[in-house]
N, CA, C and O atoms as a GROMACS GRO file, in nm:
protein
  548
    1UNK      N    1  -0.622  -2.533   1.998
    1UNK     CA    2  -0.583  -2.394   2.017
    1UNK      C    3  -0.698  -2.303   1.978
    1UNK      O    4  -0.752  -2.314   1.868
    2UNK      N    5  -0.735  -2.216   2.064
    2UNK     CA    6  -0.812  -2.082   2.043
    2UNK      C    7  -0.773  -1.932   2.018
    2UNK      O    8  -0.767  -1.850   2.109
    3UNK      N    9  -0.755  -1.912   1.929
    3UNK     CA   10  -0.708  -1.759   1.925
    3UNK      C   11  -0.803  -1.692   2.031
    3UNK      O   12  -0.912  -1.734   2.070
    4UNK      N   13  -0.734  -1.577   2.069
    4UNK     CA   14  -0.781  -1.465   2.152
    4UNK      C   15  -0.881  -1.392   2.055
    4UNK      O   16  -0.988  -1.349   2.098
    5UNK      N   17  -0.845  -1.379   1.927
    5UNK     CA   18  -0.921  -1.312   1.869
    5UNK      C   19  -0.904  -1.318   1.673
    5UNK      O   20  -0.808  -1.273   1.610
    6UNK      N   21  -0.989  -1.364   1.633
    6UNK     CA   22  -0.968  -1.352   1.466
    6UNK      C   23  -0.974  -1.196   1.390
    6UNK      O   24  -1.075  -1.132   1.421
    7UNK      N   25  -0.892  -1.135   1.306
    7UNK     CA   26  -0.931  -1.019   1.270
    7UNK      C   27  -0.860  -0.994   1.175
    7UNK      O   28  -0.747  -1.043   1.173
    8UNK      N   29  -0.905  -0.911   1.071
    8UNK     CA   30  -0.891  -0.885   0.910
    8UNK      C   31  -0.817  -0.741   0.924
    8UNK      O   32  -0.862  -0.654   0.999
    9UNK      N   33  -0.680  -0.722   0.832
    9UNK     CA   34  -0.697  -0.631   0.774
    9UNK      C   35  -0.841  -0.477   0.701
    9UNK      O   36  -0.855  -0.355   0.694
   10UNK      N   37  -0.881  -0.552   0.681
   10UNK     CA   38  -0.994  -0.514   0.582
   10UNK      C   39  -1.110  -0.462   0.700
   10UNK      O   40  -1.214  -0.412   0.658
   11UNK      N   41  -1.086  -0.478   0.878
   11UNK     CA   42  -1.132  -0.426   0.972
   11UNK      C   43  -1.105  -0.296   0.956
   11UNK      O   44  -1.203  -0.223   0.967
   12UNK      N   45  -0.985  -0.236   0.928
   12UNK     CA   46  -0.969  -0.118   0.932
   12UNK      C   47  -0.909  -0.055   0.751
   12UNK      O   48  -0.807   0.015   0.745
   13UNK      N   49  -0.965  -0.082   0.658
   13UNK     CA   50  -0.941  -0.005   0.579
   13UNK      C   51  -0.955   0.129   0.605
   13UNK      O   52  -0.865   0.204   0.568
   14UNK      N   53  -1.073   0.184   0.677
   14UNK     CA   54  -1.107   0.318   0.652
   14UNK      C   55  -0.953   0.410   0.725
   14UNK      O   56  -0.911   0.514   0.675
   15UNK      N   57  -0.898   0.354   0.830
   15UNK     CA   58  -0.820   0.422   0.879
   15UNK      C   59  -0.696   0.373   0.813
   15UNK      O   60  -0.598   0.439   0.848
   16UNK      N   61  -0.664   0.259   0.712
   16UNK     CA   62  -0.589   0.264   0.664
   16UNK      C   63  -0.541   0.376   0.512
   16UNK      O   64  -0.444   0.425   0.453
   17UNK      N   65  -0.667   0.367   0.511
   17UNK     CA   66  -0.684   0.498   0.384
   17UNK      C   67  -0.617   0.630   0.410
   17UNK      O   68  -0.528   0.681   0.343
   18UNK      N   69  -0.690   0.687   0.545
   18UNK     CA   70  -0.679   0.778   0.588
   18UNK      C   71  -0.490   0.803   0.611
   18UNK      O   72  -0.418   0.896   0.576
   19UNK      N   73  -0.463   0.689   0.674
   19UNK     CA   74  -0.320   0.705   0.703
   19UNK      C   75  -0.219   0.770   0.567
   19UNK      O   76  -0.127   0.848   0.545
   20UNK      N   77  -0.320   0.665   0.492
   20UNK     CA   78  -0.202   0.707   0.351
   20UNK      C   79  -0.211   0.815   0.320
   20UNK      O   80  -0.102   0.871   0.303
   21UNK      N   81  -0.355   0.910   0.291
   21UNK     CA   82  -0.318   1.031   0.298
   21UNK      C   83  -0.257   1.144   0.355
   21UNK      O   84  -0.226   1.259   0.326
   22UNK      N   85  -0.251   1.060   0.454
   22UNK     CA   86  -0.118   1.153   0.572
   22UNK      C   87   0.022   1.144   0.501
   22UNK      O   88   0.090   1.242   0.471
   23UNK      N   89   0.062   0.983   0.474
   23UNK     CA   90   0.178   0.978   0.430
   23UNK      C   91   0.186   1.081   0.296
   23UNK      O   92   0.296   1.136   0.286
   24UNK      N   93   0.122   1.104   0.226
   24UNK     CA   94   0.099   1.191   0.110
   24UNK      C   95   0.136   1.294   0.117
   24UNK      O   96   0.238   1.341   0.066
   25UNK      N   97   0.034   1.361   0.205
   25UNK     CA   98   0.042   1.504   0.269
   25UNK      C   99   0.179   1.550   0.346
   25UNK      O  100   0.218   1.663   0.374
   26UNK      N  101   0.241   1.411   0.371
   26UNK     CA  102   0.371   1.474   0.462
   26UNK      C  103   0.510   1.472   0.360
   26UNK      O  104   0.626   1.509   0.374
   27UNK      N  105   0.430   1.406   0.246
   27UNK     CA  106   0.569   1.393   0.131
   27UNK      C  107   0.652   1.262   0.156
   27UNK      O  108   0.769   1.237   0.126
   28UNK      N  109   0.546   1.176   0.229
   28UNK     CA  110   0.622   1.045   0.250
   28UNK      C  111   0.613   0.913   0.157
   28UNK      O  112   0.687   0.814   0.155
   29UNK      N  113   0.459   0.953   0.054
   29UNK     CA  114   0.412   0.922  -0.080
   29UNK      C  115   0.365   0.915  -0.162
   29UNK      O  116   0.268   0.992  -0.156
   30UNK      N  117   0.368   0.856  -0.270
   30UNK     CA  118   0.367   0.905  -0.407
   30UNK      C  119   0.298   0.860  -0.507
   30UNK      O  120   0.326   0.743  -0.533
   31UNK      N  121   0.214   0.909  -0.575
   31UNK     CA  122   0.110   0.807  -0.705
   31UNK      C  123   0.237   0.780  -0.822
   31UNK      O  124   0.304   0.874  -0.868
   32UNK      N  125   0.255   0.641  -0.860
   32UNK     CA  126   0.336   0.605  -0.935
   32UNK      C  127   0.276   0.540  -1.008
   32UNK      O  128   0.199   0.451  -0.973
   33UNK      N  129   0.309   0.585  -1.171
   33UNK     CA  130   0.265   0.560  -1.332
   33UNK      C  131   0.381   0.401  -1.383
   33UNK      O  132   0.364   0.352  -1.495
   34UNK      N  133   0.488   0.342  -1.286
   34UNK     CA  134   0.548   0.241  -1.352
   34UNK      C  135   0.472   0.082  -1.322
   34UNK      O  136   0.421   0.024  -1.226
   35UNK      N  137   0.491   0.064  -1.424
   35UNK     CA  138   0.471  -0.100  -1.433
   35UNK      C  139   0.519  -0.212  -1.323
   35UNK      O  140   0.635  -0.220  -1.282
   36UNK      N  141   0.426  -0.285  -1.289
   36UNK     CA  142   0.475  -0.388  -1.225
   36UNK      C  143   0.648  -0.426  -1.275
   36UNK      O  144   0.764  -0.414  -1.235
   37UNK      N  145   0.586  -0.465  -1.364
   37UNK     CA  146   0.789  -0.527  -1.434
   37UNK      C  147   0.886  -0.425  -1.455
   37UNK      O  148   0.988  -0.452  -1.518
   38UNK      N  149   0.863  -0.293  -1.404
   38UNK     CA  150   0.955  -0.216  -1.407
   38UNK      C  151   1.036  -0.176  -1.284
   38UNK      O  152   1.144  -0.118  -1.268
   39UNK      N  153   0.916  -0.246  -1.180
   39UNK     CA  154   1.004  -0.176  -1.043
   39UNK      C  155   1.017  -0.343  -0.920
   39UNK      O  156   1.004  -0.353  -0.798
   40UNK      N  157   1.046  -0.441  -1.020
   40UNK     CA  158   1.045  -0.565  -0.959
   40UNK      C  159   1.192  -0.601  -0.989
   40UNK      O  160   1.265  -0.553  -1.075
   41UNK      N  161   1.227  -0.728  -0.869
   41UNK     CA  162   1.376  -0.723  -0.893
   41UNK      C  163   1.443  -0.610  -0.819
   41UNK      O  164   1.399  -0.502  -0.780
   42UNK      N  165   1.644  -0.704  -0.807
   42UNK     CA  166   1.681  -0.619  -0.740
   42UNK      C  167   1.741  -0.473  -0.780
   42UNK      O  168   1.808  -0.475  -0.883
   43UNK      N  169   1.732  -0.372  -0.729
   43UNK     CA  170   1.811  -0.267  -0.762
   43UNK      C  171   1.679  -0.200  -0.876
   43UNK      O  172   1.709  -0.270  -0.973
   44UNK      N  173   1.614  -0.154  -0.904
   44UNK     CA  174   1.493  -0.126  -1.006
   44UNK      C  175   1.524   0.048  -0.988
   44UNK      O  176   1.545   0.107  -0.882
   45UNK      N  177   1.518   0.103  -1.116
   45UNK     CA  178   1.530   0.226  -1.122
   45UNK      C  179   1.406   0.276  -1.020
   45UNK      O  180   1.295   0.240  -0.980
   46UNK      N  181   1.518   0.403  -1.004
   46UNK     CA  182   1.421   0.489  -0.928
   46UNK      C  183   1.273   0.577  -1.023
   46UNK      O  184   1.297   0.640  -1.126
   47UNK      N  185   1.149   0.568  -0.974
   47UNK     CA  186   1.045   0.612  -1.029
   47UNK      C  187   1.029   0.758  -1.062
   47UNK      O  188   1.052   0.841  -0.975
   48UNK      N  189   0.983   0.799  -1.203
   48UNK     CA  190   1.000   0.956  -1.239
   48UNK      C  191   0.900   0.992  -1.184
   48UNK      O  192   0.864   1.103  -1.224
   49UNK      N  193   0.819   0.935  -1.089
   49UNK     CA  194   0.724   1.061  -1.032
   49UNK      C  195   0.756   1.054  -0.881
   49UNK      O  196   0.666   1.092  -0.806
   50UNK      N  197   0.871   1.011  -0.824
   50UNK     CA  198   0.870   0.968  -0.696
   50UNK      C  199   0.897   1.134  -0.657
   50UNK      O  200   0.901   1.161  -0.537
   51UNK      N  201   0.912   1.230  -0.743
   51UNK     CA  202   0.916   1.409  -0.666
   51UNK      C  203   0.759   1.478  -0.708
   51UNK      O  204   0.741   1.599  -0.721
   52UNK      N  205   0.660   1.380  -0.723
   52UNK     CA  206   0.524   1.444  -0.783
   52UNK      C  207   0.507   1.586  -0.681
   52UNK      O  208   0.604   1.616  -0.611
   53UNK      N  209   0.425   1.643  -0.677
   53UNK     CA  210   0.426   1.746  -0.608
   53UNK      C  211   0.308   1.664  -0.510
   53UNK      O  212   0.253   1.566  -0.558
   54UNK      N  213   0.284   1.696  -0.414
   54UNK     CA  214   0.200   1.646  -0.267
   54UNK      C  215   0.024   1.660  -0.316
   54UNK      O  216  -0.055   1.571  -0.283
   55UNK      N  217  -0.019   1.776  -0.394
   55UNK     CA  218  -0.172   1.805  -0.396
   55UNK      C  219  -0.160   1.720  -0.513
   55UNK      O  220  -0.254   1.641  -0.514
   56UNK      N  221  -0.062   1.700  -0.640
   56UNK     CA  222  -0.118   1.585  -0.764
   56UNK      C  223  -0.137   1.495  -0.737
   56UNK      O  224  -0.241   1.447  -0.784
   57UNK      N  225  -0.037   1.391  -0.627
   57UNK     CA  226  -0.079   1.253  -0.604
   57UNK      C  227  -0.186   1.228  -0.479
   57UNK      O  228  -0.223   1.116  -0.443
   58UNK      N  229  -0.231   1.365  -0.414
   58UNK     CA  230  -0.357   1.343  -0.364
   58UNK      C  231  -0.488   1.326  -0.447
   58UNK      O  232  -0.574   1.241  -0.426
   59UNK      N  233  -0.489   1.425  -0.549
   59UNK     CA  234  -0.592   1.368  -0.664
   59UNK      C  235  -0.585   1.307  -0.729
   59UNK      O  236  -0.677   1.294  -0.810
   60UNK      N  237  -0.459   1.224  -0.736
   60UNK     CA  238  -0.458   1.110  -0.843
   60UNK      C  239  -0.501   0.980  -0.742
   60UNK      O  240  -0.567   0.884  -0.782
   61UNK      N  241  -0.451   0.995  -0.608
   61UNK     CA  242  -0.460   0.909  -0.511
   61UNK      C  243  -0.653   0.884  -0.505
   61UNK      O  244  -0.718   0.782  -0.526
   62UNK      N  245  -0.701   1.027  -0.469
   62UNK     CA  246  -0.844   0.994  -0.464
   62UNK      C  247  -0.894   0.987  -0.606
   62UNK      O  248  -0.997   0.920  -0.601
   63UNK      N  249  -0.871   1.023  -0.725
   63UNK     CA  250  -0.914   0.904  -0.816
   63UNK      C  251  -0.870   0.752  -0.842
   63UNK      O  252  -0.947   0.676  -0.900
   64UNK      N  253  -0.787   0.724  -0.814
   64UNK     CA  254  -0.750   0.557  -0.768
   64UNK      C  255  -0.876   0.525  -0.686
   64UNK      O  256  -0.950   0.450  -0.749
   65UNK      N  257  -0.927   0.560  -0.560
   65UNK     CA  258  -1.041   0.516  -0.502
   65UNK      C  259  -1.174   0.521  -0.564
   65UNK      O  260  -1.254   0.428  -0.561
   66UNK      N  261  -1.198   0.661  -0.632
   66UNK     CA  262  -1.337   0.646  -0.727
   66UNK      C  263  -1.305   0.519  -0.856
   66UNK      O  264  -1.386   0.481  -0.940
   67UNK      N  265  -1.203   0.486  -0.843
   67UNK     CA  266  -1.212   0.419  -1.013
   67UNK      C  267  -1.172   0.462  -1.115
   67UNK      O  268  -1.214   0.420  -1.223
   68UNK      N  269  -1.074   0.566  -1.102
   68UNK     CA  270  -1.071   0.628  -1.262
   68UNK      C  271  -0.952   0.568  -1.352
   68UNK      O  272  -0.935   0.592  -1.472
   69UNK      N  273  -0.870   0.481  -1.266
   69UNK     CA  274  -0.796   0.428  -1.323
   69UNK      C  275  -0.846   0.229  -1.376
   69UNK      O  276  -0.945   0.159  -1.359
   70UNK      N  277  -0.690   0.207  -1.453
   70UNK     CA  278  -0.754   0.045  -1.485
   70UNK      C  279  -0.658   0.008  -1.389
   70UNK      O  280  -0.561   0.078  -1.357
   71UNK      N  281  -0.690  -0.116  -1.339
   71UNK     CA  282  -0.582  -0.189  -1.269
   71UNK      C  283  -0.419  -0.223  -1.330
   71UNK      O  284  -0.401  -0.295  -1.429
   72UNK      N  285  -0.301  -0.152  -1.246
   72UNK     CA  286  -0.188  -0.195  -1.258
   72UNK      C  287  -0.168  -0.045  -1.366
   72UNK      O  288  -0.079  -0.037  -1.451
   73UNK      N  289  -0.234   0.026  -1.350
   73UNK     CA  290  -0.198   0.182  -1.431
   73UNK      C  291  -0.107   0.261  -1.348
   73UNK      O  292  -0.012   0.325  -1.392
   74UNK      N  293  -0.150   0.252  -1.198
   74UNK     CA  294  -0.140   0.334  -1.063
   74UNK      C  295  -0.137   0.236  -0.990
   74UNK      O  296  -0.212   0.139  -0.987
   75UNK      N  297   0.010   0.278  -0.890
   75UNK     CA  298   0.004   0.266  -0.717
   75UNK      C  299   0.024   0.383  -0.619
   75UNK      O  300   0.031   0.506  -0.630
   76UNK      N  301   0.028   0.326  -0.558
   76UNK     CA  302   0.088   0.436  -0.410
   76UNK      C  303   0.218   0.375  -0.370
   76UNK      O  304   0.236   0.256  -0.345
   77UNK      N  305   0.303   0.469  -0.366
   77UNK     CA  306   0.408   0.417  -0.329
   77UNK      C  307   0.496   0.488  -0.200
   77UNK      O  308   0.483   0.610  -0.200
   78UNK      N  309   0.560   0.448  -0.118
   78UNK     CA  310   0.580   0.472   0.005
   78UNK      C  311   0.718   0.519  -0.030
   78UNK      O  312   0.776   0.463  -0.123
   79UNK      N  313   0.794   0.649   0.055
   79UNK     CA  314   0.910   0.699  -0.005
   79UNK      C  315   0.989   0.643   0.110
   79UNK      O  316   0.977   0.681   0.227
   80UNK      N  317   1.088   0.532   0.062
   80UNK     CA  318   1.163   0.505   0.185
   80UNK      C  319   1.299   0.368   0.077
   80UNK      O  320   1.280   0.307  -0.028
   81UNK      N  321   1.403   0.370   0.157
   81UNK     CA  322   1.519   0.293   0.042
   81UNK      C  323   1.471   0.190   0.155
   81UNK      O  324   1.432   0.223   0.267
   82UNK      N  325   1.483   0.020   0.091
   82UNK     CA  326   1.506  -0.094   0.196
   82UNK      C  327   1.621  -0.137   0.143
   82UNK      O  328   1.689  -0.129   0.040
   83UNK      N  329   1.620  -0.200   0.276
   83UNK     CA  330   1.783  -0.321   0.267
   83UNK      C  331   1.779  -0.402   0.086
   83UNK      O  332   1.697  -0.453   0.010
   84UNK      N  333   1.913  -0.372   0.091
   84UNK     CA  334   1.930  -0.455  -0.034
   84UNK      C  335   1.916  -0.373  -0.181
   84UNK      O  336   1.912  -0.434  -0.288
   85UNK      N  337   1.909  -0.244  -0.171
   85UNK     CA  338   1.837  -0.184  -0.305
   85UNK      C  339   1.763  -0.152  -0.321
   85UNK      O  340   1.759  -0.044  -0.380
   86UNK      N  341   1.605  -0.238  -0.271
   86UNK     CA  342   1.456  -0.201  -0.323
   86UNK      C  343   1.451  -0.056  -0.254
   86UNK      O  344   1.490   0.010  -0.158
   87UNK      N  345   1.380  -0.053  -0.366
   87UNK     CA  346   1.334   0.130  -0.350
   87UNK      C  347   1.186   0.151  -0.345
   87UNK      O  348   1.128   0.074  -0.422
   88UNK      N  349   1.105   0.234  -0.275
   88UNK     CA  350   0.965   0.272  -0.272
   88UNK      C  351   0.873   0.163  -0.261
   88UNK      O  352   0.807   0.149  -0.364
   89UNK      N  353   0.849   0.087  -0.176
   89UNK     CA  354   0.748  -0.060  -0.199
   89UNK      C  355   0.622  -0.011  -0.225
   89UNK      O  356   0.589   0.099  -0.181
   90UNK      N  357   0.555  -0.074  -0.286
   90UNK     CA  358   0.372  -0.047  -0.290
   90UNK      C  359   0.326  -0.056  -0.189
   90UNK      O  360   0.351  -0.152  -0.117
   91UNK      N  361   0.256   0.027  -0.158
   91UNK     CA  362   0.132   0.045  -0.041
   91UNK      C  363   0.023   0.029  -0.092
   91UNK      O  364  -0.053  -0.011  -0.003
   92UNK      N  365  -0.061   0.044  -0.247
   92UNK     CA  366  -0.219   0.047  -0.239
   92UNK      C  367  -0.187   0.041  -0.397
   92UNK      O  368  -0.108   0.092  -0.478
   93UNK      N  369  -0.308  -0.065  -0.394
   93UNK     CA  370  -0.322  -0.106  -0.581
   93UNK      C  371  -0.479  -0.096  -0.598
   93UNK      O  372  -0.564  -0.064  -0.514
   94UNK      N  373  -0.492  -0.124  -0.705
   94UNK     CA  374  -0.597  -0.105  -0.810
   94UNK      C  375  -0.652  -0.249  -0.823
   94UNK      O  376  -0.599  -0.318  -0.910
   95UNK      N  377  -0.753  -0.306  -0.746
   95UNK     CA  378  -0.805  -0.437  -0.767
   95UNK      C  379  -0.993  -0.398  -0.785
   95UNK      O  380  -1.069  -0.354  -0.700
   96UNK      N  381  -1.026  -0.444  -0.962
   96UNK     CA  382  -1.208  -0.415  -0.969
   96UNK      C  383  -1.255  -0.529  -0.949
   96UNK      O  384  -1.317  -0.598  -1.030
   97UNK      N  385  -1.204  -0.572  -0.760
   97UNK     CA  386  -1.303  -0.751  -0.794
   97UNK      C  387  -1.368  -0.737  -0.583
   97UNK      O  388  -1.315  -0.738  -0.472
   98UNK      N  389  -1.469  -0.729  -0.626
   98UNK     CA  390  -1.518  -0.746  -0.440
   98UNK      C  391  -1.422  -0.833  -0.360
   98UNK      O  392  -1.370  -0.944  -0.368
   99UNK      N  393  -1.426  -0.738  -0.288
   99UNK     CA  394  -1.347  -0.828  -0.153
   99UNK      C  395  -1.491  -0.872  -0.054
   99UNK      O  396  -1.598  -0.816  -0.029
  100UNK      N  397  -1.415  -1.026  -0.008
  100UNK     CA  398  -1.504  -1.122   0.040
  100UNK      C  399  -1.568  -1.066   0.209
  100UNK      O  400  -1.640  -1.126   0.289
  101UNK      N  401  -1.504  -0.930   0.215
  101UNK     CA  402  -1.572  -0.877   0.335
  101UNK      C  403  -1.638  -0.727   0.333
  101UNK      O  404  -1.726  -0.671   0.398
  102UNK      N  405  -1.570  -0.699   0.249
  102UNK     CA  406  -1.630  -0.507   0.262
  102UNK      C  407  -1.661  -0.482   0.095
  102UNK      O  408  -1.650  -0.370   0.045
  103UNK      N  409  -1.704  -0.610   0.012
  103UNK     CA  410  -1.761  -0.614  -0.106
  103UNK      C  411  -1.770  -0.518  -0.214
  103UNK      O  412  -1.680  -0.550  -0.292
  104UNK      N  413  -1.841  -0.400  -0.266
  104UNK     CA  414  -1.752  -0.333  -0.422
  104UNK      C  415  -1.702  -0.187  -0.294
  104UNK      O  416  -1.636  -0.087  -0.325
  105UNK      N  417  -1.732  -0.204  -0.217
  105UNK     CA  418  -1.684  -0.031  -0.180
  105UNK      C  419  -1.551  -0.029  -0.175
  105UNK      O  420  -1.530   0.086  -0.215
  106UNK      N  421  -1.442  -0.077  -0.153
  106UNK     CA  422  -1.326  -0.044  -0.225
  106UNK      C  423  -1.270  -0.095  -0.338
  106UNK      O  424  -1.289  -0.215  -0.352
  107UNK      N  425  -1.196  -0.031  -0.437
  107UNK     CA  426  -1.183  -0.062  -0.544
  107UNK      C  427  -0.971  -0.064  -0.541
  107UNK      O  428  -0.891  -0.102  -0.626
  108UNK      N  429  -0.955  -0.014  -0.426
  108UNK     CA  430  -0.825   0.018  -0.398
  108UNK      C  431  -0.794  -0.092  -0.277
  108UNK      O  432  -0.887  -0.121  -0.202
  109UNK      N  433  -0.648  -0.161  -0.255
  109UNK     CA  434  -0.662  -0.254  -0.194
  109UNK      C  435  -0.521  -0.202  -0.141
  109UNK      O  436  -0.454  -0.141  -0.224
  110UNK      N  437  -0.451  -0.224   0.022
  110UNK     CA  438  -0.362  -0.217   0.069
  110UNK      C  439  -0.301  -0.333   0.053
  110UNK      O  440  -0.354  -0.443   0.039
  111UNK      N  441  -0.129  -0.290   0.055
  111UNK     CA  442  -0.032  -0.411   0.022
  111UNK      C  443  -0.026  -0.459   0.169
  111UNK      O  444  -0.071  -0.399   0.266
  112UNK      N  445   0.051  -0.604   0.167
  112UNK     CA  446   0.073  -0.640   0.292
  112UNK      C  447   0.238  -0.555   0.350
  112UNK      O  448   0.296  -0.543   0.458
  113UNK      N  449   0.256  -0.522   0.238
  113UNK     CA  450   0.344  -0.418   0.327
  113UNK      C  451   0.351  -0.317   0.371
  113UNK      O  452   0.452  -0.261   0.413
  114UNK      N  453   0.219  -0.268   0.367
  114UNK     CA  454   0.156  -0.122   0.422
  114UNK      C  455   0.083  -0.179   0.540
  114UNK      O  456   0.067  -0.137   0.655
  115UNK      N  457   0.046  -0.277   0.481
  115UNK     CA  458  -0.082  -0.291   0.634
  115UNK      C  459  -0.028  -0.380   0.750
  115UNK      O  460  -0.075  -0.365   0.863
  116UNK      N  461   0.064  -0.466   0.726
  116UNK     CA  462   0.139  -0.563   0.821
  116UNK      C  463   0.133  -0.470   0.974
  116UNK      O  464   0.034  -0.470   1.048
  117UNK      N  465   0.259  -0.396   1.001
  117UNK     CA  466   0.321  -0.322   1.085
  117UNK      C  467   0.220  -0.236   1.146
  117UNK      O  468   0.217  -0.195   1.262
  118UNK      N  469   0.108  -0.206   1.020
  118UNK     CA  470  -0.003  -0.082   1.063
  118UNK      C  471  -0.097  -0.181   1.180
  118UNK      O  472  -0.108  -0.169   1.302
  119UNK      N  473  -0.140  -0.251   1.113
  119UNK     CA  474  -0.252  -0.341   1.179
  119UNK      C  475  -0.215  -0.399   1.298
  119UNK      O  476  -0.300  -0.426   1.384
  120UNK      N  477  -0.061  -0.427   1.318
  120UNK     CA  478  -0.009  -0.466   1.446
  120UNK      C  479   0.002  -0.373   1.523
  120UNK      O  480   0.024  -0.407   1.639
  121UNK      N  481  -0.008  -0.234   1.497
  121UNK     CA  482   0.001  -0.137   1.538
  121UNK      C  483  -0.154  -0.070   1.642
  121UNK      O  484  -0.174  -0.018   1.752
  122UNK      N  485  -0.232  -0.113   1.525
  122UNK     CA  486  -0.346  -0.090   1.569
  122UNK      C  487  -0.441  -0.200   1.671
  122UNK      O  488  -0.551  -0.170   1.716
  123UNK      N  489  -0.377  -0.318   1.693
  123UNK     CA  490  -0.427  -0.396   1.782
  123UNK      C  491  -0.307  -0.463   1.889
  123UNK      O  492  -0.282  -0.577   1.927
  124UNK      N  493  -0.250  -0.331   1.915
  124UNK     CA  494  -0.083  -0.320   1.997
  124UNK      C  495  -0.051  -0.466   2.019
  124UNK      O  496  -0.095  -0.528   2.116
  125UNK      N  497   0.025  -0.518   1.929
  125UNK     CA  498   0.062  -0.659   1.888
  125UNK      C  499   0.258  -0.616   1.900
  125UNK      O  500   0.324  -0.536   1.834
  126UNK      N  501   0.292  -0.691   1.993
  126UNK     CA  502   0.408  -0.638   2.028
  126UNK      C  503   0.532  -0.721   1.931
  126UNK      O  504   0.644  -0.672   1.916
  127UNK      N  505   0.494  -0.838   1.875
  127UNK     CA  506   0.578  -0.953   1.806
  127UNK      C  507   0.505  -1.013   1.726
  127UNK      O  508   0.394  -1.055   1.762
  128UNK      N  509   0.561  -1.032   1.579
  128UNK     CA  510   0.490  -1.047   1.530
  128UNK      C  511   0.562  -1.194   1.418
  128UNK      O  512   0.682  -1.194   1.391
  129UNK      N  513   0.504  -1.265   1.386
  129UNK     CA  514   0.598  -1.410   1.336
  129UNK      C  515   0.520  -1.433   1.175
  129UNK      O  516   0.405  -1.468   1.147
  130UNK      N  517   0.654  -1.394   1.074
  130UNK     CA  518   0.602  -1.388   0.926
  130UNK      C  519   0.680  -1.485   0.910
  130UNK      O  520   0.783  -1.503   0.974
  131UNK      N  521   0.613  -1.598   0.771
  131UNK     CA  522   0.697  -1.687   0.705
  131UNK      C  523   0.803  -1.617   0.601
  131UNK      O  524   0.797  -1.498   0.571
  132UNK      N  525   0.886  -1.695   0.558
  132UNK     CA  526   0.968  -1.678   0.477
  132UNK      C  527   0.940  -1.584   0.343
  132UNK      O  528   1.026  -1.505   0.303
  133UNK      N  529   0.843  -1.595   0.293
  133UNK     CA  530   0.820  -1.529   0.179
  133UNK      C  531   0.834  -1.367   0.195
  133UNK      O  532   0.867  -1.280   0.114
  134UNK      N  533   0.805  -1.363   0.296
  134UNK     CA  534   0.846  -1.230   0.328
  134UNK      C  535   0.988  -1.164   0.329
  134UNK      O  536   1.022  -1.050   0.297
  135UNK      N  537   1.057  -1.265   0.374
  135UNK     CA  538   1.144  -1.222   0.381
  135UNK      C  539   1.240  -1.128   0.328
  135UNK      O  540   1.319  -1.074   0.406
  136UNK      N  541   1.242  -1.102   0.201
  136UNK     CA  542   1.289  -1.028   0.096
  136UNK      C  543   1.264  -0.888   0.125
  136UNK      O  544   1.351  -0.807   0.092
  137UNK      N  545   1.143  -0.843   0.189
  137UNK     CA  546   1.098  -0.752   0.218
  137UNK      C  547   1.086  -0.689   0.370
  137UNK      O  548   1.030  -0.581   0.388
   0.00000   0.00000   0.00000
């Protein structure tokens, strides 16, 4: 078997960035101060900054990209309820380790649940076939 074509996420960070600040700007999301173990599991309180005002979590958002945070201080979080309870999934974390393609220039890394749907989006991928682990999500 030959794929038609091999291709990375990490092809389009720049426009994945960009997107999120749209979602920002439109009040669709949010820089969130909780802990991994606070918003894992089912049913997880709802986050006290999920009403931040739109221009704070843009500058908190673009300091997440310069670095000003430590990893797992800050995410981005997407304003939307899913099936089952979960509330707000992560879109963009805090990772200080080179990625094996676009090396120290980002310091901010998209979730696969931000970029899944986007990236299929962006290389008009009409069906798309995830294993199980996903499933939850």
């Amino acid at each position: 078997y030959k794929p038609h074509a091999v291709t990375h996420a990490s092809d389009y960070f720049d426009q994945l960035y960009a997107w999120a600040v749209e979602l920002i700007r439109r009040g669709h999301a949010y820089v969130c101060h909780q802990r991994v173990e606070e918003i894992k599991g089912h049913n997880p309180p709802p986050s006290p900054w999920r009403d931040r005002p739109v221009e704070e979590s843009l500058l908190l958002f673009e300091g997440m990209k310069k670095g000003k945070f430590e990893e797992g201080e800050v995410t981005l979080r997407m304003k939307l309820v899913m099936e089952d309870g979960k509330l707000d999934p992560v879109a963009y974390r805090i990772k200080y380790m080179p990625h094996h393609r676009t090396g120290d220039r980002w310091c901010i890394y998209p979730t696969y649940d931000y970029t899944h749907c986007l990236c299929d989006s962006i290389e008009h991928i009409t069906h798309s076939l995830c294993t199980k682990e996903f499933q939850a999500r």
